[in-house]
Structure formats: structure tokens, C-alpha cells
N, C-alpha and C positions, 0 to 999 in steps of 0.2 A: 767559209764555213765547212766546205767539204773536206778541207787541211786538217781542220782541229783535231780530227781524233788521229792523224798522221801524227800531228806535234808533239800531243800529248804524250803518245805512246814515245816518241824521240826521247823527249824529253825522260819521261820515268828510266824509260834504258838507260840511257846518259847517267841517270840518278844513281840506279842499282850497280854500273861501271865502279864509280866513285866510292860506293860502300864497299868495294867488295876487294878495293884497292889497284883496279887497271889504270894502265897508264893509254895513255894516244900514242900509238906506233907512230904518227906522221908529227903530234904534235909538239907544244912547249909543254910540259910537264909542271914548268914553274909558273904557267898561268892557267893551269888547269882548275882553281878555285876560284879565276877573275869572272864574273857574271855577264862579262861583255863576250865570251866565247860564241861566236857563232857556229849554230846544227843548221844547218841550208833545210826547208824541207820544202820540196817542188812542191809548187800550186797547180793542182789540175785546171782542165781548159772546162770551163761552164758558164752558160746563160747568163744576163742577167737576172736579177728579180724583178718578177713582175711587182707592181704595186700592190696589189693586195697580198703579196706574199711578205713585202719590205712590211708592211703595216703591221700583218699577225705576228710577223718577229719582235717587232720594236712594243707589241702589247704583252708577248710569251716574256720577254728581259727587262724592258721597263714597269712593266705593270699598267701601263698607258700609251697612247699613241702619241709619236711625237715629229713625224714627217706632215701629217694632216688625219682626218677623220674620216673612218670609211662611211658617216653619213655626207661631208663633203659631197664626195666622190658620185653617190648616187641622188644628191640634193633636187635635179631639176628630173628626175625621172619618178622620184615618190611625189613632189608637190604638184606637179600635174595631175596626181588622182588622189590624192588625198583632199577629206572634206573637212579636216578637223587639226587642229595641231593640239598635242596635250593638254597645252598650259590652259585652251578653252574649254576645256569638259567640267572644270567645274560648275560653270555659268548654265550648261544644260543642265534639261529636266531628265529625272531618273525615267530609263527608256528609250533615249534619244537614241535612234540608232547612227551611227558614225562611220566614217572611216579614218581611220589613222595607220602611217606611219612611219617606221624607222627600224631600229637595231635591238634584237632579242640579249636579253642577259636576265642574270640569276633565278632560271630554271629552278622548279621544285613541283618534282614529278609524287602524286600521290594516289589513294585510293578509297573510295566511298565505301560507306560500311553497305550502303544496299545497292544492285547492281539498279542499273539503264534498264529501259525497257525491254533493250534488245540485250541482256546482258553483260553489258561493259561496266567496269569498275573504274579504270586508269582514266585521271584527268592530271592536267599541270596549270601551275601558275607561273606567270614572268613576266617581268619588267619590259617593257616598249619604250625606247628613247629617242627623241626627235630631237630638233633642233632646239625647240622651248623647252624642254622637259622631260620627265619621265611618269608614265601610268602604268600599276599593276593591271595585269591584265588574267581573266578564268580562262579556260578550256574545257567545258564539263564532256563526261563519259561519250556521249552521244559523237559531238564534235569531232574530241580528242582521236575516234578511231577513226575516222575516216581521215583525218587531214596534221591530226598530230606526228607525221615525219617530216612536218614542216617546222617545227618547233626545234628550233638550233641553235646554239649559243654563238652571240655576233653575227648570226642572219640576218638579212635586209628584208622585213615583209613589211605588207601591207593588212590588216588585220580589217574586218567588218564586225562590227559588233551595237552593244547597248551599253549605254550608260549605267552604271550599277551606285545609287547615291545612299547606299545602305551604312556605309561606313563614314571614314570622316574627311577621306581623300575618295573619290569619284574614280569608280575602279572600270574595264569593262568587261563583259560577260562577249566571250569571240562566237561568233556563227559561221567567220568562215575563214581562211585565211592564204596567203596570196604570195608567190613569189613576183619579181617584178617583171620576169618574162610573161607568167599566166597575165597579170594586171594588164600588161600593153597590151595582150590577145583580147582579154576578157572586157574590157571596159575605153579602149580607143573608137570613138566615134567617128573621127575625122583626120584624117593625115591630108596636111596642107606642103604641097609643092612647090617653091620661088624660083622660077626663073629668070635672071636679069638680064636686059640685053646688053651684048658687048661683053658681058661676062662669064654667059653660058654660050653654046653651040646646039645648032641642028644635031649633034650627035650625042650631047649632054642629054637632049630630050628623048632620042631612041633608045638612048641607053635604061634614062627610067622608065620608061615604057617597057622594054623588055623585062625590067626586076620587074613591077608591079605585074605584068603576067608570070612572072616565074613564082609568086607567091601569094598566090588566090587565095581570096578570104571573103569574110564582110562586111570590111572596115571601106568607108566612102572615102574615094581619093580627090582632091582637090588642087587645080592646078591656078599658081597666081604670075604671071607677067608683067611685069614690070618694063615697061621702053620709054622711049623717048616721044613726045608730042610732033609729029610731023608737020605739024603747024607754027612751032612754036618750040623751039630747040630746049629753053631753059626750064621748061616743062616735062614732067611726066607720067606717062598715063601707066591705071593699072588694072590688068582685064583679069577676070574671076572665072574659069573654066570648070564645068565641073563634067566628070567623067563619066562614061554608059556606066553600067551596072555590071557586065561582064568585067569593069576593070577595078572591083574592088579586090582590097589588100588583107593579109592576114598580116598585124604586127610586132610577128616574134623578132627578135634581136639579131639573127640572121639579115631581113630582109632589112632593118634599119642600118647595120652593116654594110650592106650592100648601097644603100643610098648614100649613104657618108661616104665611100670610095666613091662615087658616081659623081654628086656635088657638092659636098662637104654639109657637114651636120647643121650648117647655119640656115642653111635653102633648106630643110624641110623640119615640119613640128608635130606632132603627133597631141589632137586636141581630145576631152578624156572626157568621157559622159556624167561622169563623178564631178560635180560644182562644186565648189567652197561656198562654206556656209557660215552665215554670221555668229554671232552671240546666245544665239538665244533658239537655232538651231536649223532657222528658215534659208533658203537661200540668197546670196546676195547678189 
């Protein structure tokens, strides 16, 4: 990509040579109309693409994404706090307050004829898409100014709101709305830690220990051990540790980070105060 506007330009020069009747000092003159004439043009040295950058290409050319879908990508970090998936909002009663969600698109920024209380006019509406589906969603005045720079096309949020069943598709009306860094900070209740014997170390363990002090919060840490039955080889036992209160965690993306290098993503889970709820709105 960072070639093309090299070649381009190659190429047009090349083009305007041709019209204007130059010949190639070095080359065959009698195959200067053949289309197989190679212009060499050096490929500069650069990164690769990160994935979310291959994705926004493949959506900017294609019109769609076609390596995978950037709710894939984020799928076990929204459904851990999500209470609701689209497709079930019509089953709730108008009011039901929710959470949902997924991926912002078709944006339509507008303006009430009488302002907010506090005089705000600018609200927007847009679509939330999830794995089930898609719901229009409000943002009125009040909202809109305090949290409406969160509203981006192809964002990943998590949205809180109410069921709005005034219409003929169950729309919601936003209260609040959520990147997924704020969500892990704001609504992690419990981060759970595996330790397995033989497959962690005395040093595995200081090491989380030190991240969990290097990133104080008020998230309760919990520690699970997994060993073998000293009585009983083909057995194994498993002890629930839970930690003082000085060792609670703050859950931004950083310190998860830092556990993933430490024991890999698999040894720890981060469990979300936010429940799933059934049909009908209660919890299950």
C-alpha cells in the first residue's frame, strides 16, 4: 500500500513518455507497446498490519469484511457483560432497562426543536449490532453531551439503556454508554486466578502477585489451585483462595495484559456483575 502512489505516479510518467513520443535510451524500442514491459518500483520496508487495521481495509474496498468480524474479535469480552442480546428485546416490556452490546453504524446526528433542561439540542440515533442482530438505538440531549464522543461508526460499545416499544421494532432509549476498557473497570466484580500444579511455578505466582499490586483497584481477586490428591495420585484437588482486601485489582486492559504475559489468558477470567437475563427480563 505504501507503493501505490510510487507506481502510480511510474506509471502516469511512463504514460506521458509514450504520448509525447520518447524512446528508452537503454531499451527495445520495438517492444515498447508490449504490456509485459517491467518499471521495477522498490517496496519500502513496513510493519505488518495489525488486525484491526487488515479488517477496516478489507470494509474501506470490499464494502464488508472478509478475513473475520471485528465483533468476532471482541465476542468473549462484550458477552461477559452483556444482559441482553438484540434478537431478545422484543420479548421485554417497554422500560425494561438492558444492556447490550456490539458494533455502532449508521449514525444520524440531529436536533430537537426545544432545548434540554440544561440547554442541549444535539441528540443521534444508530444502529447496535450483535451477534443475533441489529436494534436502533436514541441518545437524547441530556445524554448525548456528556458521553456522545463515544458514539463512532464501527465502535465496539456496550450501551445501557430502556426498552422503548412505541414503535413496531423495540428500539432503546441509551442512559449511558460504555467503551470496553470503562466496562472491564466499571462492572468486573471478580477476577479469578488458575494456578495448576506442574504447570505453574513459585515464580508464576510472584509474578501475579506483584501485577495485582502494581494495579490497585476494587475489583476482588481470586485465587483457584488446582494439584494433585497426595493421597490418591489419579485424583485432584481444588482450593479456592480468596485474597486480603489490600490486594484488590483495577481491570483495565493493561493489567489483563500483563496477566496474559505472566500465565496466558486461559489461567485467568474476569467474572462481570452484569448477569444474563432471560426472556421476560428477570435473571437467570
Amino acid at each position: 500500500m505504501l507503493a501505490v502512489e510510487r507506481a502510480v505516479q511510474s506509471a502516469a510518467s511512463r504514460h506521458r513518455d509514450r504520448m509525447r513520443g520518447q524512446k528508452n535510451l537503454f531499451g527495445d524500442d520495438a517492444d515498447s507497446d508490449d504490456e509485459t514491459v517491467n518499471d521495477s518500483v522498490a517496496l519500502p520496508e513496513s510493519p505488518d498490519w495489525t488486525h484491526s487495521q487488515k479488517l477496516a481495509f478489507e470494509k474501506e474496498v470490499f464494502g464488508f469484511y472478509l478475513t473475520s468480524h471485528p465483533l468476532t474479535e471482541f465476542a468473549d469480552q462484550l458477552n461477559k457483560h452483556v444482559g441482553h442480546t438484540t434478537n431478545e428485546l422484543a420479548e421485554l416490556d417497554d422500560g425494561t432497562e438492558v444492556f447490550v452490546g456490539g458494533m455502532i453504524s449508521s449514525i444520524k446526528r440531529a436536533s430537537t426543536k426545544k432545548p434540554s433542561r440544561n440547554g442541549h439540542t444535539k441528540y443521534v440515533n444508530f444502529d447496535l449490532e450483535d451477534a443475533k442482530g441489529i436494534v436502533r438505538c436514541i441518545m437524547w440531549p441530556e445524554d448525548f453531551a456528556k458521553k456522545g464522543d463515544l458514539v463512532e461508526t464501527e465502535a465496539i460499545r456496550l450501551i445501557k439503556g430502556k426498552v422503548d416499544r412505541r414503535g413496531r421494532e423495540p428500539n432503546v432509549v441509551i442512559n449511558n454508554i460504555y467503551t470496553l476498557e470503562h466496562a472491564d473497570r466499571e462492572f468486573t466484580r471478580q477476577v479469578a486466578v488458575k494456578f495448576q500444579r506442574g504447570l505453574h511455578s513459585e515464580q508464576d505466582i510472584t509474578r501475579v502477585r506483584d501485577i495485582i499490586r502494581q494495579y490497585p483497584g476494587r475489583t476482588e481477586v481470586v485465587l483457584i489451585v488446582d494439584t494433585i490428591d497426595p493421597d490418591d495420585a489419579q485424583h485432584r484437588l481444588r482450593y479456592l483462595l480468596t485474597t486480603p482486601s489490600d490486594l484488590r485489582v483495577s481491570c483495565g486492559s493493561e493489567m489483563q495484559a500483563a496477566l496474559n504475559q505472566a500465565i496466558g489468558r486461559a489461567h485467568f477470567e474476569l467474572h462481570s456483575s452484569i448477569s444474563r437475563k432471560n426472556g421476560n427480563g428477570h435473571r437467570a
